[in-house]
N, C-alpha and C positions, 0 to 999 in steps of 0.2 A: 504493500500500500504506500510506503513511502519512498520508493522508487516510484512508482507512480504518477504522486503529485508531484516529484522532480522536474518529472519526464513533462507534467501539464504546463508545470510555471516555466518550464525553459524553453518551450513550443510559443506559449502563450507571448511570453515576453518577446524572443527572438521575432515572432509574427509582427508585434508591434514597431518592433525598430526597423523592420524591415520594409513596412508598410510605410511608415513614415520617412526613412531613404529613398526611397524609391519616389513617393509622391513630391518629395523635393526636388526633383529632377522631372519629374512629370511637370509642376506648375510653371517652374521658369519656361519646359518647352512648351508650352502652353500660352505662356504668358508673352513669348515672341514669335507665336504661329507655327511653331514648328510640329510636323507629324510627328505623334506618340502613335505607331502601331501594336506593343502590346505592353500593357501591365501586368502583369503577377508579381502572386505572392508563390514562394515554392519553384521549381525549375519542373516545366512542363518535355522533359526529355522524352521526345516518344509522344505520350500522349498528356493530358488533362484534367484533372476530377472535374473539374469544374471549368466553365466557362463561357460568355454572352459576349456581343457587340449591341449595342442601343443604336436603335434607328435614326442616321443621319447625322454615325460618330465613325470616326475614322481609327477608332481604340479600339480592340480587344481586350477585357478585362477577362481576367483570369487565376486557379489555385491550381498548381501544377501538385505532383506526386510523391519532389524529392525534397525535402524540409531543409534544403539546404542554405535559402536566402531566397532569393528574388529576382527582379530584373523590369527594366521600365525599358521598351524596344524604342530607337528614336530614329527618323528615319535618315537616310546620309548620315550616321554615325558605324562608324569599326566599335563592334562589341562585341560580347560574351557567343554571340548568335555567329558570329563569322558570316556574314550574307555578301557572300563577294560577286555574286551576279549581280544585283543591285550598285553595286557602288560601281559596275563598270559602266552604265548608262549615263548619260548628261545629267549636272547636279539640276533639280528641280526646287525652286523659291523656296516649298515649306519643309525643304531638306535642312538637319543640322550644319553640314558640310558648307551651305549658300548664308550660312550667316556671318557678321561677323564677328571677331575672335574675343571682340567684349560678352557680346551675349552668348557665345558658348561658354566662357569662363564659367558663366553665373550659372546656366544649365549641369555644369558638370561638378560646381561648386553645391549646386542646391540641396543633395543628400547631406552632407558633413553641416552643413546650414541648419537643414530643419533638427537633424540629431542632437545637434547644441541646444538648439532650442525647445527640443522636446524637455531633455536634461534639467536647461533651465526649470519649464513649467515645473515638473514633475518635483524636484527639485523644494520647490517655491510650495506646490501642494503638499509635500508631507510635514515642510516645518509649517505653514498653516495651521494644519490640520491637526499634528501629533507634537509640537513644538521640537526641543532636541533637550537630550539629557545625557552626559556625561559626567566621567572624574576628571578634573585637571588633575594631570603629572604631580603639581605643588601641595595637591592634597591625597595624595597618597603617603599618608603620614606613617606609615607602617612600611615602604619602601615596597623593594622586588620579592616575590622568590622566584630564584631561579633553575632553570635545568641544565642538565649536564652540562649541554655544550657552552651557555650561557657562563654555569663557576669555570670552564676550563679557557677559556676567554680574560677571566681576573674577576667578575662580578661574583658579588655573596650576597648571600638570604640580607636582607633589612637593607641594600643601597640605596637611597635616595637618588635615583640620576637625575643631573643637571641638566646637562646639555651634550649632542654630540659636537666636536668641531665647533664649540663655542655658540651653537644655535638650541635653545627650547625648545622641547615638546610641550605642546599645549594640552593633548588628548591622551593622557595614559597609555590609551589601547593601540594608540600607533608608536610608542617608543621602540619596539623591533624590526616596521616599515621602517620609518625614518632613517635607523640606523643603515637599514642595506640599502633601502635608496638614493642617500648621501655618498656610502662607499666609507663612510667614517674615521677618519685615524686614531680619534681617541676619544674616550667619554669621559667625562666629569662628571662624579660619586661622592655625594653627601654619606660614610661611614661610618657611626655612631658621632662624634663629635667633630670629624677629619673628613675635609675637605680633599680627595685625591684622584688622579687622574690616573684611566686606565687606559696604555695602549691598544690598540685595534690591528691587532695582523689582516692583513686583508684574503691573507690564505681562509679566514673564516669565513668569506662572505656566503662565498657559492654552499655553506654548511647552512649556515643563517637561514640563506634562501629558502631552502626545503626541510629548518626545522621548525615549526609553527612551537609558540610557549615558552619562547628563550625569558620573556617576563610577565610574569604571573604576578597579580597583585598578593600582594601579603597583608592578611589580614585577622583578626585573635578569633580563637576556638569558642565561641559562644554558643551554649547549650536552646535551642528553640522547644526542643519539644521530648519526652522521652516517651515513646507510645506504650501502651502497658502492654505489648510483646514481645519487649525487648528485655535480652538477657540482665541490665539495669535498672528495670522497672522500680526494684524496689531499692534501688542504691544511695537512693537519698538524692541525687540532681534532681534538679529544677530546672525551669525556664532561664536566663538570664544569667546563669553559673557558666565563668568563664575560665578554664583549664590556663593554667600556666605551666606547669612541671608535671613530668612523667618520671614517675620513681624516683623524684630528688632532680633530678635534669632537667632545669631551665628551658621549656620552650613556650610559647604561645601562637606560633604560626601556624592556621587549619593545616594547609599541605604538611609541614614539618610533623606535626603531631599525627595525621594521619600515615606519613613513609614511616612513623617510629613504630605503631602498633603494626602495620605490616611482618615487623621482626618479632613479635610478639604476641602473636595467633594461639587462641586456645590459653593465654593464661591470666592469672591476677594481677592485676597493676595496679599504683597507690597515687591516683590523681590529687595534684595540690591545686584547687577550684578556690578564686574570687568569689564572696558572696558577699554585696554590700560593706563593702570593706575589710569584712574579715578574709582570712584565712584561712581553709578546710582542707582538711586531709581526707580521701574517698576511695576506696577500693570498688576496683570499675572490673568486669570480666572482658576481655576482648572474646570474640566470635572466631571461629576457624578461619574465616577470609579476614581480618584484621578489622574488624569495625566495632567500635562499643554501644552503636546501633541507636544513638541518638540524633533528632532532627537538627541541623545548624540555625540556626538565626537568618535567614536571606536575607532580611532587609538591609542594605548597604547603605541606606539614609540612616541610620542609626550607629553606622559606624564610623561614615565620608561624609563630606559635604559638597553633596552631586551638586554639578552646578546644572538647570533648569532653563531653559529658555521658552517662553511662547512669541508669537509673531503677529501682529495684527495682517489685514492683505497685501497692504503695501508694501510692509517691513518684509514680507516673507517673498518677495519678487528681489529683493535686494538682497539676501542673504542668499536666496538660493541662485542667483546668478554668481555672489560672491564663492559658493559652494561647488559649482558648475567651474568657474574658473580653475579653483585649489585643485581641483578633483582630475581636469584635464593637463592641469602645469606636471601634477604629482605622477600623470600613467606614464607621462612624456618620458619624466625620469626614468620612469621604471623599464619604458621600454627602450631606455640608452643599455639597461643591463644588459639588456637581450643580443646586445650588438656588440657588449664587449664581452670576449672570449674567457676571461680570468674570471669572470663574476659564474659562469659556467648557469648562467639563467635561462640559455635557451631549453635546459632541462625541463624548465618549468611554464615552456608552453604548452597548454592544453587545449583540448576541443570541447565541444558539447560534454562532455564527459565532466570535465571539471569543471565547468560552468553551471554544472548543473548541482555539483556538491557544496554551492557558497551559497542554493539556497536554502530555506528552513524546512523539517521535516514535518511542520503542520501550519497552514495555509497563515498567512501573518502580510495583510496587504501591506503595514507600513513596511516591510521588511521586501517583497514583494517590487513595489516600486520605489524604492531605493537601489535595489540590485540592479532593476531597467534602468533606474535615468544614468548609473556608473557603468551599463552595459551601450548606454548610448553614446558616451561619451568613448568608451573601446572603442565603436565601430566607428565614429566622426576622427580619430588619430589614426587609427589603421588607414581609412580609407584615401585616409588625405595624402599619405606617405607616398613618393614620387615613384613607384613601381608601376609599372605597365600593364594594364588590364585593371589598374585600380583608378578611384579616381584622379586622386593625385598623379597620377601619370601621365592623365590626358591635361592635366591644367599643365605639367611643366611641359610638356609639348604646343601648348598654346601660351606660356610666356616664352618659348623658343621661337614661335611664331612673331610674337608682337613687335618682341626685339627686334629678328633679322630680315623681317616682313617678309619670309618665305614661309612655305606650309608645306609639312613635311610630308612626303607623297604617299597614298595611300598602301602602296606595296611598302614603304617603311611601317605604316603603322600598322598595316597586316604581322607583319615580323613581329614590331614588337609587342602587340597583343598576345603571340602565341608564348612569344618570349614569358611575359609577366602573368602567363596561364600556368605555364610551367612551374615556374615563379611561387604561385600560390599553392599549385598539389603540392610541391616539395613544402612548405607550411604545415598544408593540412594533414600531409602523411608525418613530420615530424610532431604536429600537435595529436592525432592518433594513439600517434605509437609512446608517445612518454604516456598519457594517458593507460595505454595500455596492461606498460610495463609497470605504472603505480600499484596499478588492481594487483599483481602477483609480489610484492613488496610485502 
């Protein structure tokens, strides 16, 4: 079932961005007369699930069979269709090819357009709607915990990090981005009272990359609930008894306290629990899987102080365009890793496959469209990128044009169609196949 709804929200949303690329390249051709012979959603290879022409349209709407993307047919243009009989005949007025190399810009600009702007709205409706709610960095007053690879780097359970490279994280939950998509040399670490800086080998990155958890908020063992089926029941905790030591040893980290009874399965241990300022000493059974089988406290406004925002409609057209920028400057980054060799990021390109695991496993619209408007903004920088058969391809070939006020001949831009077709399987078979090879990991 949860495969499932993956399979729905990753159709569902793809269909949307798809839709609206496309139709952004449909309007501008639209908007300067140029024939749209056919629009789909899906790649009608072969044949069509679906499909109409409206009387006295020169369109084809249509849902093709292969969920792959989409395609807006224009007519005088080299595209995805290869229609080389057609471009051998005399260019025809409401042809792409007879216009000029301004208004094709905009035609071939108009997907990566509307996709910003989808972003935007979308964007702009969820902080509306849902405002935003995080921890700042500065109020993780309890510091990191961290994992393996995270201590073997130099970082320890309780650091307050500062900054990478002299720059702040605002968002807590992005302190592990940040750090790889910087490339970082060195972090600065509030240490119990010591302020100290921790080198950054960059042999770690390509780790980093594919190790999600390097920091974990650290936060105290706070008793919520003890259900009376549990081996505890009658141990004497309470609600709001909050562990600090295990057998005489000093800890109060949930993680930390939870790795300790891991070692400790199946016996009696002698928890020393806060209780309104006192002190209590409690003998707790651990469980054969290492649990003492108590509910935790979730509520994190009790611990942090989240910071909240709501947005009137105006406010939230301005934040979420602000959101829309951060969000496209940051993939940009991200996808310089991908092109440099040593950060070994191209590991971590995926297909539908991992695209489909970032979203939630029970229906959660703000969550939902938050993943589309960050999935619109992928498809608006991928597409823009100067490779051939993408859009970006055909615009640096129409600033080649403007420049030397030559137009590069159709048998070149045959070539390089096929070229940057090429281009793209070698992508999809490399985002496939990491894909792939995750599942048996």
């Amino acid at each position: 079932m949860v495969v499932l709804l993956k399979i729905v929200q990753v159709i569902l949303a793809l269909s949307i961005l798809v839709l609206v690329h496309e139709f952004g390249h449909f309007f501008f051709a639209k908007l300067f007369k140029i024939k749209v012979e056919k629009f789909y959603l899906f790649f009608d290879a072969g044949f069509a699930l679906f499909k109409f022409k409206p009387k006295n349209s020169d369109t084809e709407y249509g849902i093709g069979w292969l969920p792959l993307g989409g395609y807006c047919k224009i007519a005088g243009m080299i595209d995805e269709s290869m229609d080389k009989e057609a471009m051998k005949e005399e260019p025809k007025p409401w042809e792409f090819r007879s216009k000029p190399a301004w208004q094709r810009f905009f035609v071939m600009f108009g997907g990566v357009f509307f996709n910003l702007i989808l972003a935007i709205l979308l964007y702009s409706a969820t902080l509306f709607t849902w405002g935003e709610e995080y921890l700042k960095n500065e109020e993780a007053k309890y510091g990191v915990y961290v994992n393996d690879l995270a201590y073997e780097m130099g970082f320890r359970n309780g650091d307050k990090i500062i900054s990478f490279d002299g720059v702040a994280t605002d968002n807590f939950n992005n302190l592990q981005i940040d750090m790889v998509r910087s490339q970082a040399k060195e972090a600065k670490v509030l240490r119990g009272n010591d302020t100290i800086t921790i080198a950054l080998d960059e042999s770690y990155i390509p780790k980093a990359l594919n190790t999600p958890g390097m920091f974990g908020l650290a936060f105290p063992f706070i008793v919520g609930e003890v259900p009376d089926s549990s081996l505890n029941a009658s141990s004497g905790l309470i609600p709001g008894d909050e562990i600090v030591a295990i057998n005489g040893e000093e800890m109060f980290i949930t993680q930390e306290i939870q790795k300790t009874l891991q070692n400790l399965k199946s016996q009696t241990i002698t928890a020393t629990v806060l209780r309104s300022g006192d002190s209590l000493q409690i003998p707790l059974a651990v469980d054969s899987v290492g649990r003492i089988e108590v509910m935790l406290d979730g509520d994190m406004s009790k611990i942090f102080n989240i910071t909240t925002k709501s947005y009137s409609l105006l406010g939230s057209v301005g934040a979420g365009a602000k959101k829309a920028w951060v969000t496209t400057k940051n993939y940009v980054e991200e996808l310089g890793l991908i092109f440099s060799p040593k950060t070994e990021a191209y590991k971590s390109v995926g297909s539908f496959i991992r695209i489909g695991s970032i979203f939630p496993s029970t229906w959660d619209w703000q969550s939902f469209w938050s993943i589309t408007a960050w999935l619109s903004i992928m498809l608006a920088v991928l597409n823009i990128l100067p490779i051939p058969a993408l859009d970006g391809g055909h615009i640096l070939f129409l600033f080649y044009e403007i420049i030397t006020r030559r137009k590069p001949s159709d048998k070149f831009m045959e070539i390089a169609q096929m070229v940057g077709m090429f281009i793209l399987f070698g992508i999809m078979i490399l985002a496939f196949g990491n894909d792939i090879i995750s599942l048996f990991r």
